[in-house]
PLY file of the C-alpha trace (Angstrom):
ply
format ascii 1.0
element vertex 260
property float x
property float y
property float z
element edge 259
property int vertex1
property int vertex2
end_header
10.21 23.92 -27.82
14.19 25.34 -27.54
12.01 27.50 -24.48
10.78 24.68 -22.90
13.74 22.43 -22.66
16.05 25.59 -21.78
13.67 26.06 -19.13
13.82 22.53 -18.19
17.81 22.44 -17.81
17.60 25.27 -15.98
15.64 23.92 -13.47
17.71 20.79 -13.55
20.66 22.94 -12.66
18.98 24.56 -9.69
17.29 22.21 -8.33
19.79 18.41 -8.74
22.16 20.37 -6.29
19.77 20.98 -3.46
18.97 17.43 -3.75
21.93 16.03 -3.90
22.83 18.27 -0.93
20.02 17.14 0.76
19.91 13.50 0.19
23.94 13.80 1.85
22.77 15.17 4.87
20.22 12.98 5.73
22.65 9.81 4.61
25.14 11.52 7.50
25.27 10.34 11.16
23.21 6.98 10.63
24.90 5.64 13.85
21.70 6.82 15.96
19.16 5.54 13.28
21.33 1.92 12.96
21.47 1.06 16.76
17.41 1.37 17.02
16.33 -0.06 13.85
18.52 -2.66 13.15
18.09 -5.88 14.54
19.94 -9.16 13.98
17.72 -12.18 14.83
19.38 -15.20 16.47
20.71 -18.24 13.61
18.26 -21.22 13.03
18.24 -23.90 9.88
15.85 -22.71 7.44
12.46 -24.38 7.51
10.65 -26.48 4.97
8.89 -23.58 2.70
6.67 -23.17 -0.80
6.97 -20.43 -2.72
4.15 -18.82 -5.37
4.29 -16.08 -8.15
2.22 -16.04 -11.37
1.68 -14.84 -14.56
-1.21 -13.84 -16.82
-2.23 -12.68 -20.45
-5.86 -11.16 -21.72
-7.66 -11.96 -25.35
-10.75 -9.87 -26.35
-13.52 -11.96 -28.01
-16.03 -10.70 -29.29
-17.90 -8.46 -26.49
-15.82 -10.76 -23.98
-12.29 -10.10 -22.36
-10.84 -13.45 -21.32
-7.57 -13.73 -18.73
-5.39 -16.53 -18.83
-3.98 -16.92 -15.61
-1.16 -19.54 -14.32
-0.07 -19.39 -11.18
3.07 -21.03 -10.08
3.93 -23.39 -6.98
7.47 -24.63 -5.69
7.79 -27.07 -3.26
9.62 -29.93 -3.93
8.12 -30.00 -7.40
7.08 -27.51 -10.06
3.72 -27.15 -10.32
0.82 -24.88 -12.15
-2.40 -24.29 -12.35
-4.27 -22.36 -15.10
-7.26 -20.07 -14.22
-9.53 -18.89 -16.98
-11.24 -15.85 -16.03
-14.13 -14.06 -18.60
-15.77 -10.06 -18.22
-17.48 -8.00 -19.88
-15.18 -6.05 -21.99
-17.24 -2.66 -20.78
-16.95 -3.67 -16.92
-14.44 -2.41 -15.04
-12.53 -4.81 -13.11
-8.82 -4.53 -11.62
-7.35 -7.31 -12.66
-4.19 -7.07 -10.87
-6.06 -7.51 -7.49
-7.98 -9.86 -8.72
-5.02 -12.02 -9.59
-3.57 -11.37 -6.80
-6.10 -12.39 -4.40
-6.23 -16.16 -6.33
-2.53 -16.49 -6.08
-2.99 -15.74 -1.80
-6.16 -18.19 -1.75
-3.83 -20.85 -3.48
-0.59 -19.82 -0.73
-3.31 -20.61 2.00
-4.15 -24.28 1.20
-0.28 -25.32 2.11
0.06 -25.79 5.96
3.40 -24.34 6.33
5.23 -21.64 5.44
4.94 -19.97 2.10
6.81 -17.15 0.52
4.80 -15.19 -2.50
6.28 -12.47 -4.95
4.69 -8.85 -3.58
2.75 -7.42 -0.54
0.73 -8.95 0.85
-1.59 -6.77 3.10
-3.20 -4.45 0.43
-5.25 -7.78 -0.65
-5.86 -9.34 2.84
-6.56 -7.36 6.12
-6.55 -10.31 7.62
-3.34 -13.45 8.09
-3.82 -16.03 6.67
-1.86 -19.46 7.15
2.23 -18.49 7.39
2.17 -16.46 4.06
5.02 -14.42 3.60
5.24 -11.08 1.17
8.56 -10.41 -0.30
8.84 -7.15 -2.68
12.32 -6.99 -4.73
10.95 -3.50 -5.50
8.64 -2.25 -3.51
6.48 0.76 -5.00
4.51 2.16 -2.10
6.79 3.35 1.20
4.43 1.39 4.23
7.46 1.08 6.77
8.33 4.78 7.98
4.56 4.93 9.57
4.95 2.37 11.77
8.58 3.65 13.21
7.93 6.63 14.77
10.01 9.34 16.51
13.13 10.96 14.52
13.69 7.65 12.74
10.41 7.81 11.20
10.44 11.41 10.54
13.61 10.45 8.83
12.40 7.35 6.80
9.40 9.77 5.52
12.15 12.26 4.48
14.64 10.29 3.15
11.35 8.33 0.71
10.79 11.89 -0.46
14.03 12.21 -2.03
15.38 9.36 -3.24
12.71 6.24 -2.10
12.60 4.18 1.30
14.06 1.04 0.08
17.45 3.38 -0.02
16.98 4.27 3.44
16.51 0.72 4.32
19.83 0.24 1.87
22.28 2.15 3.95
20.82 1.26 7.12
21.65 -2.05 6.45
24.83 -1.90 4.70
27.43 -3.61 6.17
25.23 -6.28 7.86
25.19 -9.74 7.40
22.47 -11.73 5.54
19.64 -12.21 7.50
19.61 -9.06 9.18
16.24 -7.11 9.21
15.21 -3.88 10.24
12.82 -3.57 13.49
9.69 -5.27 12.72
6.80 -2.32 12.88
2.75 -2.81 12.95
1.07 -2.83 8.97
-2.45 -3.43 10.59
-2.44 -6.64 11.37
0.60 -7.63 9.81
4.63 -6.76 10.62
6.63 -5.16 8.07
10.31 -4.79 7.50
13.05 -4.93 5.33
15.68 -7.60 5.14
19.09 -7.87 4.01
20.19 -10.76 1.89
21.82 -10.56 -1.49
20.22 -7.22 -1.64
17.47 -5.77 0.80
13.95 -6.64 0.74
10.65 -5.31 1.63
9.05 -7.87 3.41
5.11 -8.47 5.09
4.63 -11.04 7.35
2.12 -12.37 10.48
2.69 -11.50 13.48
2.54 -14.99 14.79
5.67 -15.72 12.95
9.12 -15.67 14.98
11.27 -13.19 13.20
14.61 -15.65 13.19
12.16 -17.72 10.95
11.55 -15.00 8.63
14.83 -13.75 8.94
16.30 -17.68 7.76
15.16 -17.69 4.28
17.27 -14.95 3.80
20.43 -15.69 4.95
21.84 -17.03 1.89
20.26 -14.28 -0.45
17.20 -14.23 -2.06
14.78 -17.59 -1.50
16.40 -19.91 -3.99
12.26 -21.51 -4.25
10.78 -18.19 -4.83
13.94 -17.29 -7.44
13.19 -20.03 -9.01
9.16 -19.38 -8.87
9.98 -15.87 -10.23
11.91 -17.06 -13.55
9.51 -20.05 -14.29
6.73 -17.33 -13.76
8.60 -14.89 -16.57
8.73 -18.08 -19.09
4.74 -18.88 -18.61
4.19 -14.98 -19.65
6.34 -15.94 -22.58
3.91 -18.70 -23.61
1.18 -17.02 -22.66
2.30 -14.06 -25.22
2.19 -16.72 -27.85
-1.20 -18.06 -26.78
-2.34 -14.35 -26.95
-0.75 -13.87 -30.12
-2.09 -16.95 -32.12
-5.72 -17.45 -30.21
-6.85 -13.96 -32.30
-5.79 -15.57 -35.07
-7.75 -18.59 -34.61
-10.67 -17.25 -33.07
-10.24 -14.38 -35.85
-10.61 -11.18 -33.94
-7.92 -8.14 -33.27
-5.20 -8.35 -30.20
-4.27 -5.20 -27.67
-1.57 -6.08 -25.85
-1.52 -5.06 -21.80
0.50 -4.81 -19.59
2.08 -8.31 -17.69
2.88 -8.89 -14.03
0 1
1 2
2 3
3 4
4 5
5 6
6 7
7 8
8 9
9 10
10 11
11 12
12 13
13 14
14 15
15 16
16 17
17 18
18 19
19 20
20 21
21 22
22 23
23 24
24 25
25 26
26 27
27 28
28 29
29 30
30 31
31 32
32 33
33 34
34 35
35 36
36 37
37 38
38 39
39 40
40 41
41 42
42 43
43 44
44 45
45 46
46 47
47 48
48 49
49 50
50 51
51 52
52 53
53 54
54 55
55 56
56 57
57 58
58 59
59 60
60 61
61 62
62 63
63 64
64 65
65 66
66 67
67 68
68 69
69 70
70 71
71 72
72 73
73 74
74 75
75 76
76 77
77 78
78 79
79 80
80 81
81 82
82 83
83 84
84 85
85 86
86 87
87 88
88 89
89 90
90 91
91 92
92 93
93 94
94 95
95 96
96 97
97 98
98 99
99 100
100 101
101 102
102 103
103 104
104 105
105 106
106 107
107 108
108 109
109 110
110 111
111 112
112 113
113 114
114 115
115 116
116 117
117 118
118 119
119 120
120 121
121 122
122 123
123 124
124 125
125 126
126 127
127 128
128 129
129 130
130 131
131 132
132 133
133 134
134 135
135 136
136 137
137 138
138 139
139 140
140 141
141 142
142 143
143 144
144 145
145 146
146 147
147 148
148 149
149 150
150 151
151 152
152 153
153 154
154 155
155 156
156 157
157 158
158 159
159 160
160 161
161 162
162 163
163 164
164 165
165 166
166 167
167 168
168 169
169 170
170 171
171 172
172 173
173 174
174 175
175 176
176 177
177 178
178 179
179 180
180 181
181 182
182 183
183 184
184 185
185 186
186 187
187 188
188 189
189 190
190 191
191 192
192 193
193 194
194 195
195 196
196 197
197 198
198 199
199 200
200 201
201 202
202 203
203 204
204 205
205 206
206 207
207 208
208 209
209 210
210 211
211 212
212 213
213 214
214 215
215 216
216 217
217 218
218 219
219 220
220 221
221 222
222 223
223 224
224 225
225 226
226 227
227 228
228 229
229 230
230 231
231 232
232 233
233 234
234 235
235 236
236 237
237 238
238 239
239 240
240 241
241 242
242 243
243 244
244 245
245 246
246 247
247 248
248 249
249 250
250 251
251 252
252 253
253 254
254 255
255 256
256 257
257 258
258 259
């Protein structure tokens, strides 16, 4: 074991400088990078919007797994609705996309626009409505194939080492809110990443101006989808004490999983 993590250090020590190295010299002479990917969208009042994020918690029963999903919707009210969703405790179902996808079907009933917590395009190939995706975090780099050319080359590079949300960082520092990165083709959706409060991954339509998308952000992060988020962490509260005292009514054994 003393080996193993000697060995480890020592590879620390090799290899943290080279990276560190690296990760300077691509962060050098952005001036090229800046003046063709960032873009600053012309000022208009922010429109009329809902915003959507949800929550969920599983109980096994018997030879049953039940979800208890609640999805919440801002507009000018809060408002929920609770899906209850049974499988087979031996069939294999991914219940993230599944959850997913009912959050989207419930952003498409509202005629205008709507702003939900995540991507949106690995669920729907196809636009829906004027559903907007907005990733605080975003796990999977989509925006450097799109770009192209030495800025895209760089974007790839720069995601290796450190992650492309960083690259989008520094491109963007120094901007004002509302300021986005160039718009590139996701399939049939545009991606970018906007500054606010912080920067954020965002998937949109293509049929929606970007000064539109670019006004929700102009004085941070969505207050409605903020607000979504939080209300969203206190149902997966409750629904951790639903899952903790429906075993003990029902009397059978609790696993806890993982929550959105």
């Amino acid at each position: 074991m003393k080996q193993l993590v000697s060995e480890i250090l020592r590879l620390a020590e090799i290899e943290i400088p080279r990276y560190r190295d690296k990760l300077a010299e691509l962060t050098n002479n952005l001036d090229e990078y800046k003046r063709e990917l960032v873009v600053r969208p012309r000022y208009m009042d922010t429109p009329d919007y809902t915003a959507i994020d949800s929550g969920y918690a599983v109980v096994q029963y018997r030879y049953l797994n039940i979800a208890s999903i609640v999805v919440v919707i801002i507009d000018k009210y809060i408002k929920t609705e609770t899906i209850l969703f049974s499988f087979k405790r031996n069939e294999k179902i991914d219940l993230n996309n599944y959850i997913r996808k009912q959050e989207l079907m419930r952003a498409e009933r509202y005629g205008g626009y709507v702003l939900s917590d995540g991507p949106i395009s690995p669920y729907l190939r196809e636009p829906r409505g004027f559903v907007i995706g907005v990733s605080k975090d975003p796990v999977a780099p989509r925006y450097w194939r799109g770009v192209g050319g030495r800025a895209g080359e760089w974007f790839k590079e720069i995601s290796g080492y450190a992650s492309e949300l960083y690259g989008a960082e520094i491109l963007l520092r120094g901007e004002p809110p509302g300021s986005m990165l160039r718009p590139v083709k996701l399939g049939r959706y545009l991606v970018t990443y906007i500054k606010g409060d912080s920067v954020f991954y965002v998937e949109f339509p293509e049929y929606i101006p970007q000064e539109v998308v670019s006004s929700f952000f102009r004085y941070g992060y969505p207050i409605k989808l903020r607000i979504a988020h939080r209300y969203a962490k206190i149902t997966r509260e409750y629904l951790r004490t639903v899952k903790t005292i429906a075993p003990r009514l029902l009397d059978i054994s609790i696993k806890y999983r993982e929550y959105l």
